[in-house]
C-alpha positions as CSV (number, residue, x, y, z in Angstrom):
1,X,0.0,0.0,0.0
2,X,3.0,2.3,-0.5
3,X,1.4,3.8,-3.4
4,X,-1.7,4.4,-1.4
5,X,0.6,6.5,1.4
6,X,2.3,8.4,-1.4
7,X,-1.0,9.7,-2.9
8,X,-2.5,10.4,0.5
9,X,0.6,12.5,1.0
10,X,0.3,13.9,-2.0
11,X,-3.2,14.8,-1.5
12,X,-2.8,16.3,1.7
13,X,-0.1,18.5,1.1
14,X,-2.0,19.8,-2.0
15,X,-4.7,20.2,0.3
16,X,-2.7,22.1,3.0
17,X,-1.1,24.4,0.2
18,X,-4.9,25.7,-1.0
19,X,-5.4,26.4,2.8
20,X,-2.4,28.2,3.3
21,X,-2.6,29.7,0.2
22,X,-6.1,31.0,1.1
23,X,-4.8,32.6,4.1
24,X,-5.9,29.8,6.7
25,X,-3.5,29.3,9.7
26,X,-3.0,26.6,11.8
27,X,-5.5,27.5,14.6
28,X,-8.1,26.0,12.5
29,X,-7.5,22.8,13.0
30,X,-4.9,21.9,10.1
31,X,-2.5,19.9,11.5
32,X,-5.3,17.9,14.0
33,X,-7.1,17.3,10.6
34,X,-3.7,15.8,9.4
35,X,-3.3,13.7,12.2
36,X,-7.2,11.8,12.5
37,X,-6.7,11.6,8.2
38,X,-3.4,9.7,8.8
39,X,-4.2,7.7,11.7
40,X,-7.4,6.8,10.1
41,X,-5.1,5.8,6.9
42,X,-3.0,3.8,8.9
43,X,-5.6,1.8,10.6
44,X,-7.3,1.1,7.7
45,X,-4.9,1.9,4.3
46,X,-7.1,0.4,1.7
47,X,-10.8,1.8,3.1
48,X,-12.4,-0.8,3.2
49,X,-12.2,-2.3,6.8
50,X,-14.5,0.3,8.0
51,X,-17.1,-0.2,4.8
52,X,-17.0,-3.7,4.8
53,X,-17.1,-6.6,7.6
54,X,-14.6,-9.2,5.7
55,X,-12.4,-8.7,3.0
56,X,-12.6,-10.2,-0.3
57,X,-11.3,-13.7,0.5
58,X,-14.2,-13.3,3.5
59,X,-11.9,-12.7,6.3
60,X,-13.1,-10.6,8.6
61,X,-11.1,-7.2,9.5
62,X,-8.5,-7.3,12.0
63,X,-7.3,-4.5,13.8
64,X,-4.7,-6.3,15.7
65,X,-4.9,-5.6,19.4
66,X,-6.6,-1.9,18.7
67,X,-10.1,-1.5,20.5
68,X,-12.5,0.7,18.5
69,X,-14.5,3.2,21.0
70,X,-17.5,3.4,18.6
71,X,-18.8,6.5,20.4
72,X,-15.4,7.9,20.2
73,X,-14.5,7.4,16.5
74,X,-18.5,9.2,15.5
75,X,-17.5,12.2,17.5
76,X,-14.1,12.6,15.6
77,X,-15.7,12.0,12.8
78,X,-18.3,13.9,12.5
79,X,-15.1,17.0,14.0
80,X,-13.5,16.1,10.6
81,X,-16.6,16.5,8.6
82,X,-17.5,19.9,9.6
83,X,-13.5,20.9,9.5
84,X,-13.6,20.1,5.9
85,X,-17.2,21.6,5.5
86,X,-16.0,24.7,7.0
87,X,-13.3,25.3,4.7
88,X,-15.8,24.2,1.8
89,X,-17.5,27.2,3.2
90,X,-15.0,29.3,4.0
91,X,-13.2,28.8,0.3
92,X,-16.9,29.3,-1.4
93,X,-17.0,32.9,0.4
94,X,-13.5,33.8,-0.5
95,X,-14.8,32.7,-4.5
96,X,-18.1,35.0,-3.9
97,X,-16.5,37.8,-3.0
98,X,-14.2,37.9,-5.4
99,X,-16.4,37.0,-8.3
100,X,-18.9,39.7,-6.5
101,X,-16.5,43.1,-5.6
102,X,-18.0,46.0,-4.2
């Protein structure tokens, strides 16, 4: 899954770029957001552990000795979806008021 890593990477770092590049900093969240997409990429590099109860050979998912706290990972998740939906918003306002000068 080394190519999988390499485009995560690569796709975060394009993502941090726009943010930095639209003049966010790092007290919104950037580098936390980093950390939940990689440790969520580490425990599970192919998505599909999470989406699916075995794998294709009908094994079920191991997570080695790693407890899931159910009610845990919904709450970070659901932190993770409204950081990325407030930079959705946040770059959507930057576009409308630059398309839309007064």
């Amino acid at each position: 899954m080394i190519a999988c890593a390499i485009l995560v990477g690569e796709l975060w770092v394009r993502f941090a770029e726009i943010v930095k590049s639209r003049g966010g900093e790092e007290t919104a969240g950037l580098s936390t957001a980093q950390a939940i997409v990689t440790e969520m990429h580490d425990a599970d590099n192919k998505s599909d552990g999470f989406r699916f109860p075995a794998d294709v050979t009908g094994l079920p998912f191991a997570f080695g000795d790693q407890g899931i706290d159910l009610d845990n990972l919904r709450e970070v998740m659901n932190g993770l979806e409204n950081f990325f939906e407030s930079a959705y918003l946040d770059f959507s306002h930057q576009d409308d008021v630059a398309s839309n000068p007064t």
